[in-house]
SERO-4910 file (N, C-alpha, C, O; in steps of 0.05 Angstrom, whole numbers):
BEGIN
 pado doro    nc1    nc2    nc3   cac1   cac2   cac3    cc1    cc2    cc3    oc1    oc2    oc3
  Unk    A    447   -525     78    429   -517    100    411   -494     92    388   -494    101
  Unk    A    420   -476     75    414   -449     68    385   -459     49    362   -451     51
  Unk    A    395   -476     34    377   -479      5    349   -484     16    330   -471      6
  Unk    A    344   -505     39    318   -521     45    306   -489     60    281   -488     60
  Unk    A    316   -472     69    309   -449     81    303   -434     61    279   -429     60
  Unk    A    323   -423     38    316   -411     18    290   -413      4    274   -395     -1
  Unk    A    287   -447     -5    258   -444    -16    234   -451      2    212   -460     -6
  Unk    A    240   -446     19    207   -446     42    205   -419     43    182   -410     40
  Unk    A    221   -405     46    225   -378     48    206   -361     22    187   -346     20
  Unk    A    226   -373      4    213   -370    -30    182   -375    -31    166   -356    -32
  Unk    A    178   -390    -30    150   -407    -23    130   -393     -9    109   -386    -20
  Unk    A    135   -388     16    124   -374     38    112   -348     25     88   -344     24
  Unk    A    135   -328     13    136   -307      5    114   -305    -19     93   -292    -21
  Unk    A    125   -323    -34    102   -318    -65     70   -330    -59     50   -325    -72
  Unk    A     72   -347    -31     48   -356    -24     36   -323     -9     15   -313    -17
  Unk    A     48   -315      6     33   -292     10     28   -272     -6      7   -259     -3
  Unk    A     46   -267    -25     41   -245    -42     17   -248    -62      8   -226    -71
  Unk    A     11   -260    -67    -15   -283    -86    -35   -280    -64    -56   -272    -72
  Unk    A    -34   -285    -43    -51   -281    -26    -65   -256    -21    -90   -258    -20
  Unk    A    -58   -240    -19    -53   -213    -18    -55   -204    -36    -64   -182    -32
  Unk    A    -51   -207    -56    -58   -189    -89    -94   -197    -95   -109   -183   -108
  Unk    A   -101   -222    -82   -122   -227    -83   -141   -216    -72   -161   -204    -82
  Unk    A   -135   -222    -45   -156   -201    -27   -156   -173    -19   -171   -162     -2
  Unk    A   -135   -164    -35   -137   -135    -55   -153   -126    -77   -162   -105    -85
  Unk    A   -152   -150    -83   -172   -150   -112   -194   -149   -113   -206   -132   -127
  Unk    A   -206   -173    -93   -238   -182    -88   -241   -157    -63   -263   -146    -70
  Unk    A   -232   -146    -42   -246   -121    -32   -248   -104    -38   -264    -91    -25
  Unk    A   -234    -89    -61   -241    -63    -70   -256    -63   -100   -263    -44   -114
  Unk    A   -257    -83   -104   -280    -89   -133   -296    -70   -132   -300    -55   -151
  Unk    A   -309    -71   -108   -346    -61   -109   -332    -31   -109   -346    -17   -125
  Unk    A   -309    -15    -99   -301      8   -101   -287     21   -135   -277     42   -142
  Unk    A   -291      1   -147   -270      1   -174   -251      6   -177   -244     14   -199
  Unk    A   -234      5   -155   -208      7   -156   -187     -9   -157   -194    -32   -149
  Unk    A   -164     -8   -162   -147    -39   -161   -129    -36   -133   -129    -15   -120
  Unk    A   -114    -59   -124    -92    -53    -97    -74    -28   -100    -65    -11    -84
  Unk    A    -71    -30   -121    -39      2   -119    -55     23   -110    -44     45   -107
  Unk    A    -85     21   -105   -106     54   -110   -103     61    -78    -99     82    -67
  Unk    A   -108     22    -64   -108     28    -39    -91     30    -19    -94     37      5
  Unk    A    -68     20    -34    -49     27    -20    -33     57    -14    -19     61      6
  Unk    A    -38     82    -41    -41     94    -52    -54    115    -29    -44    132    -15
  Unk    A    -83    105    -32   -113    125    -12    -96    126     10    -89    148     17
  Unk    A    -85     97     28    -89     91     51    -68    106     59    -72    114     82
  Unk    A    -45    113     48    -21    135     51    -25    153     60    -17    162     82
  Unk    A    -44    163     37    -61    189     39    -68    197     60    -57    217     70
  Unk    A    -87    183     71   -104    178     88    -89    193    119    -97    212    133
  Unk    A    -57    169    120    -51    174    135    -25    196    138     -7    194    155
  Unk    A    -27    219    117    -14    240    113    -27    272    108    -17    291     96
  Unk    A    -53    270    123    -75    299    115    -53    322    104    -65    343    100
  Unk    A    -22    324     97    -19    353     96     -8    339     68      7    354     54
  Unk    A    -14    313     58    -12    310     27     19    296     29     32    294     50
  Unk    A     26    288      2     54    279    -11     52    277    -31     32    270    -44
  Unk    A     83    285    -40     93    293    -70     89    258    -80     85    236    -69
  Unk    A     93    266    -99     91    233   -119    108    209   -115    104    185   -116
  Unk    A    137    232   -107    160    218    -97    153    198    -73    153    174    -70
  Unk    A    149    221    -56    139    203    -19    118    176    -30    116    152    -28
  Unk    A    109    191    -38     85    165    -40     95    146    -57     88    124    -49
  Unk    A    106    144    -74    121    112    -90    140    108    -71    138     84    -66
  Unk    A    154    116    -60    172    106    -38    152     91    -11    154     67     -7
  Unk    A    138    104      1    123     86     19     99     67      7     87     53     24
  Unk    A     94     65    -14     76     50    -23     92     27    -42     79     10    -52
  Unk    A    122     28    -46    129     11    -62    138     10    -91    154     -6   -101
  Unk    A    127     28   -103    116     26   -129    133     57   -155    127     81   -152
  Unk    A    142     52   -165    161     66   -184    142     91   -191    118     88   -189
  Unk    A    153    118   -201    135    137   -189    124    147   -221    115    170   -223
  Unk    A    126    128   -245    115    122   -271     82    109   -267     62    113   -280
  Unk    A     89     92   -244     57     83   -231     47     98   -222     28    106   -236
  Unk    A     51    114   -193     43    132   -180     35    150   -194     16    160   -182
  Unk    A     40    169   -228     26    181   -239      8    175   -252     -9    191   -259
  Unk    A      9    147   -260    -13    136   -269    -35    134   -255    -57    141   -264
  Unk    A    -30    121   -226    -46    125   -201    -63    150   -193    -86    155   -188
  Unk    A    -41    164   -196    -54    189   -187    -76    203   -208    -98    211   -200
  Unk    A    -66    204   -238    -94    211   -251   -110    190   -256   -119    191   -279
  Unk    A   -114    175   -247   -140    160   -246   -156    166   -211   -180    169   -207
  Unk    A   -142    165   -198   -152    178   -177   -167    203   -171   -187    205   -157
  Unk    A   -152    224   -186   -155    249   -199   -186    259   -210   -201    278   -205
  Unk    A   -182    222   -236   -208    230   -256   -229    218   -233   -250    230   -233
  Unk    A   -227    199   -216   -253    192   -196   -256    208   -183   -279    207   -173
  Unk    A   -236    239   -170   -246    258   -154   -237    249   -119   -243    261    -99
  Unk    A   -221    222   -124   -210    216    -95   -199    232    -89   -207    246    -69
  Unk    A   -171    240   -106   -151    260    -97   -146    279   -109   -148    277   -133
  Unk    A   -138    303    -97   -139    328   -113   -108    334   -135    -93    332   -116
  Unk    A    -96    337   -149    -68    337   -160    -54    361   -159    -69    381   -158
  Unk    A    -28    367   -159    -19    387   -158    -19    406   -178    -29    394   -197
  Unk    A    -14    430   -185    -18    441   -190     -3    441   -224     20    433   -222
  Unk    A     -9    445   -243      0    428   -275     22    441   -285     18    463   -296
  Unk    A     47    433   -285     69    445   -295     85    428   -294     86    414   -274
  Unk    A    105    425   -318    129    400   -307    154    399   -288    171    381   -285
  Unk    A    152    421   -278    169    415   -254    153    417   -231    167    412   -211
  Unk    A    134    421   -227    107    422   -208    109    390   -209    112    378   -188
  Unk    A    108    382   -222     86    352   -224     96    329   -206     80    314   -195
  Unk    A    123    327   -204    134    313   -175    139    323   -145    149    311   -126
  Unk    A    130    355   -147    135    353   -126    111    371   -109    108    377    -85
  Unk    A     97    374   -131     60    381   -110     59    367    -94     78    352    -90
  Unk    A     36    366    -77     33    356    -61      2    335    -66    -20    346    -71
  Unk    A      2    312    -63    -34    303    -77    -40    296    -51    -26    283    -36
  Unk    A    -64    307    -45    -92    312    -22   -112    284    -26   -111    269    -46
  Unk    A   -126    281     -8   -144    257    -12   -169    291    -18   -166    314    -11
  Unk    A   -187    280    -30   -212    303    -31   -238    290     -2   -245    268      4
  Unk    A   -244    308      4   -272    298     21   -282    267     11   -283    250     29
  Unk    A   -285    262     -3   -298    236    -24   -276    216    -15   -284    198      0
  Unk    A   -252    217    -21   -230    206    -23   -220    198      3   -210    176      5
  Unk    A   -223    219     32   -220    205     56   -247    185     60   -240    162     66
  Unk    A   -264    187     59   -289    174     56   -285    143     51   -289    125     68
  Unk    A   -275    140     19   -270    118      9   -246    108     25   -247     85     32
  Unk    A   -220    124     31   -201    102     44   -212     99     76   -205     79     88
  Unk    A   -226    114     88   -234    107    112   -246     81    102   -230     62    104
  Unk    A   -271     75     92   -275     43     85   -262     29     82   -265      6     90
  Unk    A   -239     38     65   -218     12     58   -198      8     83   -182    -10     84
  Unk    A   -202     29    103   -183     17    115   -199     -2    145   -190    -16    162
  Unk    A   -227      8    138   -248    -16    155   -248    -34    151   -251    -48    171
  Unk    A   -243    -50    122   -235    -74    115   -208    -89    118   -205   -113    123
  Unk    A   -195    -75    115   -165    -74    117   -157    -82    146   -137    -96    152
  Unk    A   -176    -72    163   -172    -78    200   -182   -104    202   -171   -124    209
  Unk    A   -205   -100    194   -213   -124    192   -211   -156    188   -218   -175    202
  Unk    A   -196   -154    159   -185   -175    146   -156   -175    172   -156   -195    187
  Unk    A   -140   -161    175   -116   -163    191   -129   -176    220   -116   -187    238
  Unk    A   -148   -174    220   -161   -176    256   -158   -210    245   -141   -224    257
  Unk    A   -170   -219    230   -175   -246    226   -149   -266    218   -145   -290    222
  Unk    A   -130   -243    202   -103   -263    202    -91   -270    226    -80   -292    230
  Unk    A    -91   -247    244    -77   -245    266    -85   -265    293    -71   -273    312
  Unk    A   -120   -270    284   -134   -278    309   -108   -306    321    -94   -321    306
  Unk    A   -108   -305    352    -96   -323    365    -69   -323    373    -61   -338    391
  Unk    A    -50   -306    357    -34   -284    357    -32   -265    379    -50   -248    381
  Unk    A     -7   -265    401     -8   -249    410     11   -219    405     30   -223    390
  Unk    A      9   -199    413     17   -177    406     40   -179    401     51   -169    381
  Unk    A     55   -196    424     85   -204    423     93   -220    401    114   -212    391
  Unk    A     85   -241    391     83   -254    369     92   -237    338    111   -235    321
  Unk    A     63   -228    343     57   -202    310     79   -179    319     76   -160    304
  Unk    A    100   -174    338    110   -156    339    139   -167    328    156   -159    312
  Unk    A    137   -187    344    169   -206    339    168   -212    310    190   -212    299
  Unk    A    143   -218    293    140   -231    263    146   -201    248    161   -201    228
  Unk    A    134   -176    257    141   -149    237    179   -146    239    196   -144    222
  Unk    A    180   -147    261    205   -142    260    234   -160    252    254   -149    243
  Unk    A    233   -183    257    240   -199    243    241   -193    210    262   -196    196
  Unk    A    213   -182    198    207   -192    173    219   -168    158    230   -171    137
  Unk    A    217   -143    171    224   -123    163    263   -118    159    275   -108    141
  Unk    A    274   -130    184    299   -134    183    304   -149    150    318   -141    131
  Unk    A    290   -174    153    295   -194    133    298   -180     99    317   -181     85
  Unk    A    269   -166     92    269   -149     77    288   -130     66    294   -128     42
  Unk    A    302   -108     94    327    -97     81    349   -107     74    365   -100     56
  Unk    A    349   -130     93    372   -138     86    372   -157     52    393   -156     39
  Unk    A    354   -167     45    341   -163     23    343   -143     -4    347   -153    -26
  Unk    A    342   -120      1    345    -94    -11    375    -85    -19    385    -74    -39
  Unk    A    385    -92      4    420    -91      8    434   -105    -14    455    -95    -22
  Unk    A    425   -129    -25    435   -158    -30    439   -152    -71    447   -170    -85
***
């Protein structure tokens, strides 16, 4: 019973994730940035008093070997400002979006509404609420496994 669920499930999943890596790709082109930048900004964005390297690979996903990579390239474009240079400093500064840097994720996250406005269209609130939560359960329990 499990299996025919398992791979729709499977399916489903790698179909969105492909999906999504894509139109990550093709909207922030014209910004030169790749998806981890904006997922990254959009943190930012929504944390004005900053986060250590740690916080931010933890809500963004992403192992915090990326996140420094992320961050000096962000750094060298002048999005975000970095903490202050020392090796025990270095995980646990705090990185700022710069003036420039809320700028750019404010756009990205104009698109970002956007594109979500159009997945969602016909969808009601109750729907997209019952589908987050569902999905999110599904996920830890996922994590657990």
């Amino acid at each position: 019973m499990y299996e025919d669920k398992f791979r729709q499930f499977s399916g489903l999943v790698a179909r969105a994730d492909k999906a999504l890596l894509r139109a990550k790709a093709e909207n922030v082109r014209a910004f030169g940035l790749r998806g981890v930048h904006v997922s990254c900004l959009l943190e930012l964005l929504d944390s004005p008093e900053g986060l250590t390297a740690g916080e931010l690979s933890s809500r963004c996903g992403v192992d915090r070997a990326q996140v420094s990579r992320v961050a000096a390239e962000l750094t060298g474009l002048g999005l975000i400002s970095s903490p202050d240079p020392g090796a025990r400093r270095r995980y646990r500064g705090r990185l700022r979006l710069t003036t420039e840097g809320r700028s750019a994720a404010a756009a990205m996250l104009g698109i970002v509404d956007e594109k979500l406005e159009r997945v969602a269209a016909g969808l009601s609130e109750e729907e997209l609420d019952t589908f987050y939560r569902v999905f999110g359960t599904i996920v830890e329990r996922l994590e657990r496994i």
